[in-house]
C-alpha positions in Angstrom: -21.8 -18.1 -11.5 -23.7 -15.1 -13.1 -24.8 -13.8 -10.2 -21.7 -14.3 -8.7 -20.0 -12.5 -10.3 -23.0 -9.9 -11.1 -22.1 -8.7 -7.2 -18.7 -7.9 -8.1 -18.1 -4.1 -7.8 -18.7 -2.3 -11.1 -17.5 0.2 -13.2 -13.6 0.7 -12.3 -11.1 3.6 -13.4 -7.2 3.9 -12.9 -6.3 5.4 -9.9 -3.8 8.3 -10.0 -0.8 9.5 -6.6 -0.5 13.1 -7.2 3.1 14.4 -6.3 4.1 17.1 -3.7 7.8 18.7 -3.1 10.1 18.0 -0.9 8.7 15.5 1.8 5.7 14.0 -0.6 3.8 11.7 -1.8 5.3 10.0 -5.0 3.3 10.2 -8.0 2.4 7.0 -9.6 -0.5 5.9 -12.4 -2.3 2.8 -11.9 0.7 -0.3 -13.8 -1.5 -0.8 -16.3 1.3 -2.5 -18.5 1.4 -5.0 -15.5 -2.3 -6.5 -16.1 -2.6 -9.1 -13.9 -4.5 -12.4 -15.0 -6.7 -14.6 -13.4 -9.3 -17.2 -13.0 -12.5 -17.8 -11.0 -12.4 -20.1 -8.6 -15.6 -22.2 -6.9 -13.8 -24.4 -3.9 -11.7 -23.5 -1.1 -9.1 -26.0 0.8 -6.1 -26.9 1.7 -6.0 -29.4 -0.6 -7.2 -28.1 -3.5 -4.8 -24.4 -2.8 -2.2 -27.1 -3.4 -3.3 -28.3 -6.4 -3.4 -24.9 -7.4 0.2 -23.7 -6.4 1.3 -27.2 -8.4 -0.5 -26.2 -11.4 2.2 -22.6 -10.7 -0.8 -20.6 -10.1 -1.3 -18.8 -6.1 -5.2 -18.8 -4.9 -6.2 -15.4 -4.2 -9.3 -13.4 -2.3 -10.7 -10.4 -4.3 -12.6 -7.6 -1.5 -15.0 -5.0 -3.1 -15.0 -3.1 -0.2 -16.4 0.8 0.6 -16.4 3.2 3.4 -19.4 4.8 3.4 -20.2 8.6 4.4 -21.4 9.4 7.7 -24.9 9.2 6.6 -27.5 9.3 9.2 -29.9 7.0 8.1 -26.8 4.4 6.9 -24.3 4.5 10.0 -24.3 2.8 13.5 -24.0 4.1 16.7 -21.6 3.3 18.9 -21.2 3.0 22.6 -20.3 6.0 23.4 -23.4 7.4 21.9 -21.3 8.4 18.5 -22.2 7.5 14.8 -20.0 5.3 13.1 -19.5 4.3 8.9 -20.7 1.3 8.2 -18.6 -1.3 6.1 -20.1 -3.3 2.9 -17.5 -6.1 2.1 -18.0 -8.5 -0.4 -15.2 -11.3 -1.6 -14.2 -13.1 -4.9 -12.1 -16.2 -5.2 -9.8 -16.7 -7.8 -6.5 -17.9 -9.0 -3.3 -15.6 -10.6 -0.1 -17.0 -12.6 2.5 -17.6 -10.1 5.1 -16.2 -12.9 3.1 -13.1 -13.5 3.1 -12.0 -10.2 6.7 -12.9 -9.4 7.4 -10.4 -12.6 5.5 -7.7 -11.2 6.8 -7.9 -8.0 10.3 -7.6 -9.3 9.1 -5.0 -11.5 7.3 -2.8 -8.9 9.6 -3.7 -5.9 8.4 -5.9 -2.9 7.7 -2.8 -1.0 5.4 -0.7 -3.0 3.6 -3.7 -4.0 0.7 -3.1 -1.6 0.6 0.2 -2.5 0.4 0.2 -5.8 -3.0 -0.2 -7.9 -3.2 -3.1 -10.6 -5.3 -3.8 -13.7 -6.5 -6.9 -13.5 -8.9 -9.4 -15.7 -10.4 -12.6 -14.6 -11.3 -15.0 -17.5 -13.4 -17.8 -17.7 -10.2 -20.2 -17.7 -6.4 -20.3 -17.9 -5.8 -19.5 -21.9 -9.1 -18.4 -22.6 -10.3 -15.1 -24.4 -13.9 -14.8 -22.8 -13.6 -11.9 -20.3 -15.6 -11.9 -16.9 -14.6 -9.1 -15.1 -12.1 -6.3 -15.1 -10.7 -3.4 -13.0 -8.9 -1.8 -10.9 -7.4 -3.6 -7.7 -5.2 -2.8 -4.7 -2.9 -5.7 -3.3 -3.7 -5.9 0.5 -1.9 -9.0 2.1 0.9 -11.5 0.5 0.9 -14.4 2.4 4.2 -16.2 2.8 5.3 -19.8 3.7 7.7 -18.8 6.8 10.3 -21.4 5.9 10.7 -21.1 2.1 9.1 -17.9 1.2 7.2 -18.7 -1.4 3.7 -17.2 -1.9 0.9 -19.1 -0.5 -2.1 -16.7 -1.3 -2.8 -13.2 -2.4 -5.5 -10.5 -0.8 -6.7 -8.2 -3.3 -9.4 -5.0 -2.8 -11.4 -3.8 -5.3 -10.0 0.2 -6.0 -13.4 1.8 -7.2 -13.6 5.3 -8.2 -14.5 7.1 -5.2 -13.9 4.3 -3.0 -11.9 4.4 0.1 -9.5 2.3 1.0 -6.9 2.0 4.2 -3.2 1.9 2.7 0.1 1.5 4.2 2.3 3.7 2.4 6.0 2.9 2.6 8.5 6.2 3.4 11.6 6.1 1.4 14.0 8.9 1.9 16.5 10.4 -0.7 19.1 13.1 0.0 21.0 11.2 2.3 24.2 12.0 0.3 23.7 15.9 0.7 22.8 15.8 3.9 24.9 18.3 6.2 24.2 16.3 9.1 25.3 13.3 7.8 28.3 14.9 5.6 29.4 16.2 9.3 29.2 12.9 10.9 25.9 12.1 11.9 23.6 9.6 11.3 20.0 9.4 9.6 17.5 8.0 12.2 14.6 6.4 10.6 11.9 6.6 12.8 8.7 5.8 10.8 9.5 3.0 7.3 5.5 4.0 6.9 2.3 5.5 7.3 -1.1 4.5 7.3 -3.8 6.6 5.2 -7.6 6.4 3.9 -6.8 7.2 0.8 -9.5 7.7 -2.1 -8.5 5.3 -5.1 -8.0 7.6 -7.9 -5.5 9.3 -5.3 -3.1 5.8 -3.9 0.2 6.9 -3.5 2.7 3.9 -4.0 5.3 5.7 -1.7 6.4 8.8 0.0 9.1 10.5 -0.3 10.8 12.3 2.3 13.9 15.0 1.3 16.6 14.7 3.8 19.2 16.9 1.9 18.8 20.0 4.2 18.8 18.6 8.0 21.8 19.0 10.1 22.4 17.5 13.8 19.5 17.4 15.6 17.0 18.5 12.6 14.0 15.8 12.5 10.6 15.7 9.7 7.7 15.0 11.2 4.4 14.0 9.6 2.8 17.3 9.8 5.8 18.4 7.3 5.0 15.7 4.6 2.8 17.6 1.3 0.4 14.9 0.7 -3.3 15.1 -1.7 -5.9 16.6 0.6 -8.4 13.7 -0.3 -5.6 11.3 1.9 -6.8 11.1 5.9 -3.9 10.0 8.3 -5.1 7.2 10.4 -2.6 8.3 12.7 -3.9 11.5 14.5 -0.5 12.5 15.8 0.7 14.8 13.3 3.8 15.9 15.4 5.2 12.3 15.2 8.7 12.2 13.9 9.4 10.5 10.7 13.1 10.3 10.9 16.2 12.3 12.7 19.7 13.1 11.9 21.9 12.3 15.6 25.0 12.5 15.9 27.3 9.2 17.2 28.7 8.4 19.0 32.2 9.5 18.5 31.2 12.9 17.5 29.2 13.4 20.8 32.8 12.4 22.1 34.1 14.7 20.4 31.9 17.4 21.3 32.5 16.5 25.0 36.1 16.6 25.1 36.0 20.2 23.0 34.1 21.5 26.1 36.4 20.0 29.0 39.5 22.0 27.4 
């Protein structure tokens, strides 16, 4: 167990969204009054998952994971004769209160969960004060039961300082009720409900928000427009790519028409 857990990533600071005008990334400090619990765990199953989830506690993977600099001597090469980073990934069973999480997920909202960062502490065993690990985390993947919904496991990644991890950041857009285009008719036509970033850890944002309250008919964002912390690559090389769009409808373009045929 000691050197299991000795190869769990080490030191681990809070990781802190900066905020940017207008269309931005939301600023947001690691929810460190939502410090999630947990519990190693040695076996993996079906059968003994179950036994956890009756006991009201979800199984769960912890990933200390780091994209490395394009080092020479460190990356691959790949087939088209280019160097590659190379990946180091390293995984931690364990076991987190059922009722914790389903607090923090009302708390946070469903969609910024995986993109928000999380204290978390892993004990030797449910009640106990002996402390294992601790530090900072990044949901990655809830997994659901299709029928009922409920949680069936949890996919965390370690969020060193420094580290680098992918993140799907969820766009919500405000504005909507100053909108000209929409005041004269039109509709908002959301194009993109996220984006996909390497973001450095200290610099997660949990959302992005995108200021709609000066488009009229026809006016569209696109990504290039969004103010985001320079540490934050877009996955997405297409920085032209529309976000969203105010159209008209129907009836307006009806409108429109018949104005033209008198």
């Amino acid at each position: 167990m000691a050197r299991w857990w000795n190869a769990a990533a080490g030191e681990l600071s809070r990781a802190v969204a900066l905020s940017k005008p207008r269309a931005s990334s939301s600023s947001s400090a690691t929810i460190s009054y939502h410090t999630i619990q947990a519990i190693p765990r040695d076996y993996t199953g079906s059968k003994i998952a179950a036994r956890d989830r009756a006991q009201g506690r979800i199984p769960a993977v912890i990933f200390a994971q780091q994209f490395q600099e394009l080092d020479p001597n460190e990356s691959t090469i790949s087939g088209d004769g280019s160097r590659i980073s190379t990946t180091v990934s390293r995984k931690h069973l364990i076991t987190t209160e059922r009722k914790q999480i389903h607090s923090i997920l009302k708390s946070v909202g469903p969609l910024f969960f995986c993109s928000t960062t999380f204290q978390l502490q892993i004990r030797a065993g449910a009640g106990s004060s002996h402390l294992l690990e601790s530090g900072t985390v990044l949901p990655i993947k809830v997994h659901k039961d299709a029928e009922t919904g409920k949680i069936l496991n949890l996919v965390f990644a370690w969020a060193n300082s420094g580290s680098e991890l992918k993140v799907d950041v969820p766009i919500v857009f405000k504005g909507e009720d100053r909108c000209p285009g929409i005041l004269k008719g039109g509709q908002l036509n959301r194009i993109r409900a996220s984006l996909k970033y390497l973001c450095q850890a200290e610099h997660i944002p949990p959302k992005i928000e995108v200021d709609v309250s000066n488009l009229d008919i026809g006016d569209k964002i696109l990504v290039h427009d969004i103010e985001i912390h320079p540490s934050l690559k877009l996955l997405n090389k297409n920085e032209k790519m529309p976000i969203c769009k105010i159209v008209a409808t129907e009836s307006k373009s009806s409108e429109s028409a018949d104005k033209l045929c008198v």
